[in-house]
N, C-alpha and C positions, 0 to 999 in steps of 0.2 A: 370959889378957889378950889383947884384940882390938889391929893393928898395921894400920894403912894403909901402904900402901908404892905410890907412883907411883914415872913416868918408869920404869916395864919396858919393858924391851925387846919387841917387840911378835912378835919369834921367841920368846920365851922360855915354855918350859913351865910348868906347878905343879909339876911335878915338882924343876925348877930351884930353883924358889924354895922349897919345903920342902928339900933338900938344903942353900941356904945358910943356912937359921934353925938347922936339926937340929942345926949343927953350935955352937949357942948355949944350946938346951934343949930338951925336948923339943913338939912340934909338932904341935899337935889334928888341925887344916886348915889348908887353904891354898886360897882362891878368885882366879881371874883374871877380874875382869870383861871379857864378851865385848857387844862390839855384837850386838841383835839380829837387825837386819836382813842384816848383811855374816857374820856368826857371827867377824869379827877383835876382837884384844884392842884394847880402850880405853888400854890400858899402863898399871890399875893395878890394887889388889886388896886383899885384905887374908888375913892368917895371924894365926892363931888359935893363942896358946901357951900350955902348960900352967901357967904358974907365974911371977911378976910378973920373979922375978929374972930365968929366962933373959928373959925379953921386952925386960928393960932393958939386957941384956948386947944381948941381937941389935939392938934401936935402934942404942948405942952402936959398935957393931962394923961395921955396915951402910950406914948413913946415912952416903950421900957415896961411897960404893964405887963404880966399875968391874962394872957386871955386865951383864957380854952386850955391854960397847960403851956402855951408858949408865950416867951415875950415879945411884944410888937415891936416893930419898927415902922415909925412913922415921921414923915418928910412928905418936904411941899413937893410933888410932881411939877416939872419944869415941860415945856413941849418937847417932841424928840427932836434932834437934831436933825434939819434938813438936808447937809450935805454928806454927798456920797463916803461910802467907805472906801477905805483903800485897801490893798495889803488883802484882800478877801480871796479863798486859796484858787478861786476860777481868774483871776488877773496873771495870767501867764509871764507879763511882762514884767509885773512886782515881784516875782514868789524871793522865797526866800534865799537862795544862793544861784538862780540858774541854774538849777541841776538838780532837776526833778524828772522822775519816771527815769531815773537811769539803772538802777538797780544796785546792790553789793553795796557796802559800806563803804567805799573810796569813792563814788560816785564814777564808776569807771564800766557802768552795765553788768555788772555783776560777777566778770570777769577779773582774774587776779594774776597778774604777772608771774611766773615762776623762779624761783633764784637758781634753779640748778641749771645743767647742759646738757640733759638729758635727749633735748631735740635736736641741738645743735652738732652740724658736720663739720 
C-alpha cells in the first residue's frame, strides 16, 4: 500500500523515514521528493508498505507525530488522476475572461479614453 506523508523535515533522511514506518510493518520504499533544480527536499514523499494492515497501523500511529521538529502528515496516496486538466493558463480558449495580453486595467490595450475635448474640432 502506497502512503503520502508531507511537512518532512527538510533535514530528514529516507532512511529516517523507513525506520519510523518499519517500526509499523514491513516497508518496500521509501522516496523523498527532491527539487530539481536546488537537489533540496520539497518536504514530502511517499513509502511504499508491504501489507494494507501495517499501512493503516503506520497512518494511525504517525499522522500528527513530532518528527524531526515537524508534524507529519500522513495519508494513503491514491494514483494521480489520469484526466487532462483544464483551465491550464496555455489553453487559450479557456482563459479566464478572453482578455488577455491586452494590456491597462479595463482590458482596453492599455489605452484609456479621455473625458475632456481637448482634441476635438
Amino acid at each position: 500500500m502506497n502512503i503520502y506523508v508531507s511537512n518532512i523535515s527538510f533535514s530528514a533522511q529516507e532512511e529516517d523515514l523507513q525506520n519510523s514506518f518499519a517500526e509499523h510493518g514491513g516497508v518496500t520504499s521509501v522516496k523523498i521528493i527532491m527539487d530539481k533544480v536546488t537537489g533540496k527536499s520539497k518536504g514530502f514523499g511517499f513509502v511504499e508498505m508491504e501489507d494494507e494492515e501495517g499501512a493503516n497501523k503506520a497512518i494511525e500511529a504517525l499522522n500528527g507525530l513530532n518528527f524531526m521538529g515537524r508534524p507529519l502528515v500522513v495519508k494513503i496516496a491514491y494514483p494521480k488522476d489520469e484526466t487532462p486538466r483544464t483551465n491550464n493558463f496555455g489553453d487559450r480558449n479557456k482563459s479566464f475572461n478572453n482578455n488577455y495580453n491586452k494590456g491597462g486595467n479595463n482590458f482596453n490595450g492599455g489605452y484609456k479614453k479621455r473625458n475632456d475635448d481637448r482634441y476635438d474640432n
